[in-house]
N, C-alpha and C positions, 0 to 999 in steps of 0.2 A: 117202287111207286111212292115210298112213304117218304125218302129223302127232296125228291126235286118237288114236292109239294110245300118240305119245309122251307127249302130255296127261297120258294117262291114270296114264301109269308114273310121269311126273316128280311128280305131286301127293303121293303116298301117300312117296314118296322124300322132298321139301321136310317133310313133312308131319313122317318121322323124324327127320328133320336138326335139327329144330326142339325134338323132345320130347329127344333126346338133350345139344342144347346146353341146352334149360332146366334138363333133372336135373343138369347140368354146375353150370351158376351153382347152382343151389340145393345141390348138395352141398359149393361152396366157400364159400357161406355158411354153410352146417352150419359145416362146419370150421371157419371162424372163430369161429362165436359159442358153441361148445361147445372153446375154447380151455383155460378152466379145467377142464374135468372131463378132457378128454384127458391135460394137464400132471399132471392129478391120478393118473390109472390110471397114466401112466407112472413117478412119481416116487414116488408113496402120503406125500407130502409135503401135510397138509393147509394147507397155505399158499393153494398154487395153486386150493384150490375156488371161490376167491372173486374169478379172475382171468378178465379182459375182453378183447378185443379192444379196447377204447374205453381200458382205462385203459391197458395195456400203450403204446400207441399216443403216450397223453400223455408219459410219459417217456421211450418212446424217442428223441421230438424231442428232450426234453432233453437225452440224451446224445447221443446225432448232435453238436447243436451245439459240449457239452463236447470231443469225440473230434476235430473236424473237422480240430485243427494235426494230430492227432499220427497221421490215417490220409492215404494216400497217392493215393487218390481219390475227395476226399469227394463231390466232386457227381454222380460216379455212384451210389454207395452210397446218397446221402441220394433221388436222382431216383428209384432203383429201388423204394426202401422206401415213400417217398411214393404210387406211383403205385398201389404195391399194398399199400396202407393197413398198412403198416408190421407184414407178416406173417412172421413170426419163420421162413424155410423152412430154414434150418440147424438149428437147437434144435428145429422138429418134427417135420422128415423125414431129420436123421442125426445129431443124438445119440444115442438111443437105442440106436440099430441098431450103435453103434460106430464109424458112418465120420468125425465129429469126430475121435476119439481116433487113426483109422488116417491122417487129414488129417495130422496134429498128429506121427503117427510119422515123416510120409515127411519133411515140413517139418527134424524132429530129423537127417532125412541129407542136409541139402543143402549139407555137406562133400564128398558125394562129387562135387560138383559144383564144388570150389573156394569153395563160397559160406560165409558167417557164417550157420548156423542161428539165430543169433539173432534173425535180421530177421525170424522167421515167426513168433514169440513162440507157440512150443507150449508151452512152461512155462506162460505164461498162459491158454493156451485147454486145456491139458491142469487147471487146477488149479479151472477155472470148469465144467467139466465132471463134476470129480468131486464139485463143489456138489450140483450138477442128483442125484446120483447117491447121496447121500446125505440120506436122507429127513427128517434133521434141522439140513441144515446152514443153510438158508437161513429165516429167524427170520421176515418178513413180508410183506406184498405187495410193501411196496413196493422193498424188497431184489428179491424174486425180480423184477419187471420190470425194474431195474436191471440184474440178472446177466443178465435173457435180453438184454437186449439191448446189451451191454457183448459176451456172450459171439455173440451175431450180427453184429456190426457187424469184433469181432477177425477171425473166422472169416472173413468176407468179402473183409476188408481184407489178410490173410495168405495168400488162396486165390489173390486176383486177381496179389498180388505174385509168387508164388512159381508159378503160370502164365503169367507177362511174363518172367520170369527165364528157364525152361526153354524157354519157345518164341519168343523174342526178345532173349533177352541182357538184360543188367541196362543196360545203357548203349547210348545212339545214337550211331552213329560218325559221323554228322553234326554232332553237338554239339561233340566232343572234335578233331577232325580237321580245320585247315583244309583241305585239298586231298582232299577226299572226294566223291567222283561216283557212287557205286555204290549205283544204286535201292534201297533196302534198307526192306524193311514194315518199321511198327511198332506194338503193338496200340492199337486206338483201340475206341469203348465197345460197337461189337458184338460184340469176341472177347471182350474181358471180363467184359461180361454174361452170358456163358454159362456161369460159374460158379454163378449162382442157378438152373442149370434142370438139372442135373446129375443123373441115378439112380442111377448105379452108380457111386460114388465110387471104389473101389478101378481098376476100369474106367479112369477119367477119366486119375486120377493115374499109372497105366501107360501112358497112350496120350501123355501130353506130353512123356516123358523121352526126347530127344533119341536117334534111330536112326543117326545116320550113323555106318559106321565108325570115321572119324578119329575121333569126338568120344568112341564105346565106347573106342577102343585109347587116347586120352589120360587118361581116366576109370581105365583099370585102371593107367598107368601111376601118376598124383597119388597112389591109391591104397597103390603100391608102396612109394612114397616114395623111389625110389631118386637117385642123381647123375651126372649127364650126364658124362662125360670132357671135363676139360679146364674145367670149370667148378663153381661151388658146388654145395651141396644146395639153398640158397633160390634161388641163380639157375634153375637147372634146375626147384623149381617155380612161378618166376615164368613163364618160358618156356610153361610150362605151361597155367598158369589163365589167359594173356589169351590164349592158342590159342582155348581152351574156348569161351572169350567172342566170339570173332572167330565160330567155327562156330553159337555160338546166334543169331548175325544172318541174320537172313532177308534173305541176300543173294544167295545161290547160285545159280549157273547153272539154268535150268529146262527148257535146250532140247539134245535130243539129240547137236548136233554145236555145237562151239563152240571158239573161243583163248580161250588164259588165258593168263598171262604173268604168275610170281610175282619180285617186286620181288631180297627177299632171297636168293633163290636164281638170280638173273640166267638164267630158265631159261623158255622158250613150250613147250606142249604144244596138241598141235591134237587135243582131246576127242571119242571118238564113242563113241556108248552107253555112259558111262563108262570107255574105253579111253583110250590116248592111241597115236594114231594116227602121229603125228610128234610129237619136239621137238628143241630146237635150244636153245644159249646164247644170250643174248641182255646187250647191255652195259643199263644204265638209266641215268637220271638221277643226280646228284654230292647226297649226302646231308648231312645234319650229323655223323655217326656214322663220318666216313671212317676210322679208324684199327681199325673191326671192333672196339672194345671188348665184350666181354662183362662189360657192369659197371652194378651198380642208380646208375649218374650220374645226375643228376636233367637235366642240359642247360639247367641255370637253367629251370626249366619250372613253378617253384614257387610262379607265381600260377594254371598249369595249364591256361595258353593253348598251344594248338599254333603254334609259330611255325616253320613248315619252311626249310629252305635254297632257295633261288629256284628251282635246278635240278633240286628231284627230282621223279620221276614222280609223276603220279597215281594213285590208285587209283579208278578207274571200269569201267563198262560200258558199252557203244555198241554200232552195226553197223558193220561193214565194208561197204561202199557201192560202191566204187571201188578203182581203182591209177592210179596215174600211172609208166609206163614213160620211162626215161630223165628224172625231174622235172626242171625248173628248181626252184633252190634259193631261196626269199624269204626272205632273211636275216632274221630279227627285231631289231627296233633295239639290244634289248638288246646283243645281240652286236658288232652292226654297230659300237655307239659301245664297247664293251668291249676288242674283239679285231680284226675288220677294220679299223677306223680306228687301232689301233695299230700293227698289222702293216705298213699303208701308209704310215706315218708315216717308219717306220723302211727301208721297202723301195720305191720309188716304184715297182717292176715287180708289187711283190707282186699287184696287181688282175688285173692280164694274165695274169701265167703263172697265177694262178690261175681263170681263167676267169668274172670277176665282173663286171659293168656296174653300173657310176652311175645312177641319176636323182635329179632334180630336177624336181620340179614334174610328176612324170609325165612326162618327156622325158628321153632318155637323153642323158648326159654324155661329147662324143665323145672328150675328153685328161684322164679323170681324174688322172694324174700330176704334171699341172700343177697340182693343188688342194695346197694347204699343210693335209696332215692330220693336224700337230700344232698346229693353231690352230681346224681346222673347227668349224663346229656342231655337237653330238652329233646334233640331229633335223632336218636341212635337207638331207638325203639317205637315198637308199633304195638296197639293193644286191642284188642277184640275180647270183645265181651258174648259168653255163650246163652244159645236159646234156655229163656227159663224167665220164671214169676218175677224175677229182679232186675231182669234186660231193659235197659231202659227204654227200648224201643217197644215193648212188651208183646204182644200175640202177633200181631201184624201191620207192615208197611204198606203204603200205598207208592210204587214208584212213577214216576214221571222225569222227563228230561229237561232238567235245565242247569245252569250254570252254574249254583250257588249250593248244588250239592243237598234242598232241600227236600223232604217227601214230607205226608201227612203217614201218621202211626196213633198206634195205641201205646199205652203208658202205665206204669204199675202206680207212677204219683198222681192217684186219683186225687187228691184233695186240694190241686190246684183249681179243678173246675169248680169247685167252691165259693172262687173266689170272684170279687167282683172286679177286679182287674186283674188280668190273664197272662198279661206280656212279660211268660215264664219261663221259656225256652232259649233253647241255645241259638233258634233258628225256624226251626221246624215245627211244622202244625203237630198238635198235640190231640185227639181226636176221645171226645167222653164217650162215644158209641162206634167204635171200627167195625163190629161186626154188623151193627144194621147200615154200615155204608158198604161193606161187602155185599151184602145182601143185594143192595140197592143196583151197586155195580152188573155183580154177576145174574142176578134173579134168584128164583125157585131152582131147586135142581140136582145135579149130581153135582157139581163143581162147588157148589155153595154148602152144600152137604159134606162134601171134603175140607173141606176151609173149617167149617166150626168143629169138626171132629177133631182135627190139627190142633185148633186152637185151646180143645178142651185137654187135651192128652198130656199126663206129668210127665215123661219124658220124649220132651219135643224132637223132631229133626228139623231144621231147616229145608223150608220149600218152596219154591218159586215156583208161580201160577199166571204163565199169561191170561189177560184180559181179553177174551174174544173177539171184542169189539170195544177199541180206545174211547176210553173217558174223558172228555176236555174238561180242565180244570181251572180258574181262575184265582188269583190270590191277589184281590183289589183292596182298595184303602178307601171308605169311605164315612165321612163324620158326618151328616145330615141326610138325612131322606123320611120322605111319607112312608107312613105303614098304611097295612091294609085299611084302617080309618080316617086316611088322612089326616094323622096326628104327625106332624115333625118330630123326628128322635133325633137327638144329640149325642155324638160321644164325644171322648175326652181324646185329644188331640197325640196319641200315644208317644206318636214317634216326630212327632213335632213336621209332619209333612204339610199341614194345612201353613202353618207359619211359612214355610218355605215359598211355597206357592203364591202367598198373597205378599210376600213381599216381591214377587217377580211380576205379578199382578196390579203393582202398584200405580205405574204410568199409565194403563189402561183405563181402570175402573171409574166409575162414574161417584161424582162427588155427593158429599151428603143431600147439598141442595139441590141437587140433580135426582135422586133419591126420593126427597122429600117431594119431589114435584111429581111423582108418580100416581 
């Protein structure tokens, strides 16, 4: 009984579905083919009575093609307008109504954004508009398809950009950044496309403007225009606008507990619901920038290749997986042929008291002292350093997966956290507290009760301890932000990243006077 009832319902249902998609297609062919009288009521410009969807169409191809160097993604633009027979939906759904011209306003402050309002070219779309708007400005047909679609193509081309900008940053830090790891979106042709389907423009253009705090509080600072202590006006808003830029990447944390570990501030925060739960100092990696210049140096970077120093950290994301309690230390060759084979060179006990074994060929080397290691191979040995008080990785590692071979550890050279610049490492985070980030990780418990009894015990073994539940970890680079009182902090440009940035920055950014008009 229950089926021929629904028979019965679904027909009369298909039935609607069908009259309502047909009035659909036919009222969008209304709309097309009564193009000229609509342009006509709204402009009372007798030009447009005599305007087609067929002709308008012909020349828009022509200018598409003309336009194609000078917009910045023609083959969406040209795919989109092709596919829907080249239907002017800017010039007929928000001229008229003002959201052009209110486009065009927001575009004129994308200084407060650090940006060159010029890239959005509202002066042009503001002056093709007041065409449209004056009933004698535009002299013939074939002007007026010219402008609409000169003035669709702008508007498109200016809409897409300056919504890549606010919800993506102008630049990818994968491009500018050798040593960049950190997943980071970046728009491709469905978020873009959805500039053509937009109703509420006002709506639209409020909802992309960047919410996060930091990004509001450095926004009223550029604003302000004021000067950091201890440094210039331009440097402080150099500081500034590649912050801005840093936070428009879609790169941020998205999960409610998490590490982060920021570079220039030698500093780990263990994240929960946006608190920080723990942190600690932490040393990084040896930078190009060691002397903490606060200076627009360029670091010879003026073909504007990022060329980093060998040892500095990266900036990535991964999981925490694992630890390794009491690790064995696998020396990487780099070091090995840099600093242990100098060290033995000059020391023949140096190996021993420092608790590090030979091999060769995979078989350990039972009198390394006897080797002349001022003549050795650089790469015909391999060296491992054993668990104990002088490992330099000391009580425990934190592993994660990534490319560059780095983890976060503990460290017997406490007296680098001392220091007020930190970037001391080979590479790898340097951690002044591993066991309360153990803790942190694993909780209260047996697990964690095992780890400090490991970590306390003179004759270690080596232990590896999966992480229950992976730890997302972030290794970001950032020089300016609000603290808890909305105080601006500063750091010193370590690794000379912020340089880099702002010189790739440079064609974009909004001029002093552009600035000053804020």
């Amino acid at each position: 009984m229950t089926r021929p009832h629904i028979k019965q319902v679904a027909l009369p249902v298909l039935f609607f579905l069908f009259c309502v998609l047909t009035l659909t297609i036919q009222s969008c062919k209304k709309k097309r083919s009564d193009l000229g009288k609509q342009l006509y009521l709204k402009t009372q410009n007798k030009v447009f009575k005599d305007a087609t969807p067929e002709g308008l169409a012909e020349v828009f191809k022509k200018v598409l093609s003309e336009e194609k160097a000078r917009i910045n993604n023609p083959k969406l633009i040209n795919a989109f307008y092709e596919h829907n027979n080249y239907d002017p939906v800017f010039v007929m759904d928000h001229i008229f109504n003002g959201d052009v011209d209110l486009t065009a306003n927001y575009f004129e402050k994308a200084n407060e954004h650090g940006l060159d309002p010029k890239m959005f070219k509202a002066d042009q779309i503001k002056a093709l508009v007041d065409k449209f708007q004056d009933k004698k400005a535009i002299k013939n047909l074939d002007e007026a398809y010219r402008d609409i679609a000169e003035l669709e193509i702008l508007t498109a081309n200016s809409l897409i950009n300056y919504s890549n900008a606010l919800q993506y940053g102008i630049l990818s830090p994968r491009k500018i950044y050798a040593r960049y790891y950190t997943a980071t979106k970046r728009p491709d042709s469905s978020s873009m496309s959805k500039i053509f389907h937009i109703k509420n423009m006002k709506s639209y253009l409020d909802s992309i403007q960047p919410k996060d705090p930091q990004y509001l509080m450095l926004q009223r600072a550029l604003a302000g225009g004021g000067q950091a202590k201890g440094i210039s006006k331009e440097e402080t808003m150099r500081y500034i606008v590649v912050n801005m830029e840093r936070l428009r990447w879609k790169n941020k944390p998205g999960e409610p507990e998490y590490i982060i570990v920021n570079i220039p501030d030698y500093r780990l925060d263990v994240m929960q619901n946006g608190k920080s739960i723990l942190n600690m100092k932490v040393v990084v990696g040896e930078g190009r920038n060691m002397d903490n210049a606060n200076t627009l140096a360029v670091y010879d970077e003026s073909d504007k290749k990022d060329r980093p120093f060998s040892r500095e950290t990266p900036q990535l994301n991964s999981m925490i997986h694992s630890v390794q309690v009491n690790p064995v230390w696998n020396i990487p060759q780099s070091i090995a042929s840099k600093e242990i084979m100098v060290e033995a060179a000059e020391d023949p006990y140096y190996l021993s008291n420092k608790n590090i074994d030979v091999y060769e060929n995979g078989k350990k080397v039972e009198d390394p002292e006897t080797i002349d290691w001022a003549t050795a191979s650089k790469d015909k040995y391999e060296f491992k350093q054993r668990p104990g008080d002088d490992n330099s990785l000391g009580k425990i590692k934190f592993l994660f997966n990534n490319r560059s071979s780095v983890y976060l550890h503990d460290t017997p050279a406490k007296n680098g956290f001392n220091q007020k610049m930190r970037a001391l490492s080979h590479g790898c985070v340097r951690l002044s507290d591993p066991q309360a980030l153990a803790k942190a990780i694993f909780g209260e418990g047996a697990t964690y009760d095992k780890i400090a009894k490991a970590m306390s015990e003179d004759n270690p073994e080596p232990t590896t301890i999966d992480v229950p539940k992976k730890m997302p970890v972030y290794i970001t680079y950032i020089t300016c932000w609000a603290d808890s009182t909305g105080t601006l902090q500063y750091r010193p440009d370590v690794y000379g990243l912020d340089v880099i940035l702002y010189q790739h920055l440079q064609k974009f950014l909004a001029t002093n006077d552009q600035l000053a008009a804020l």
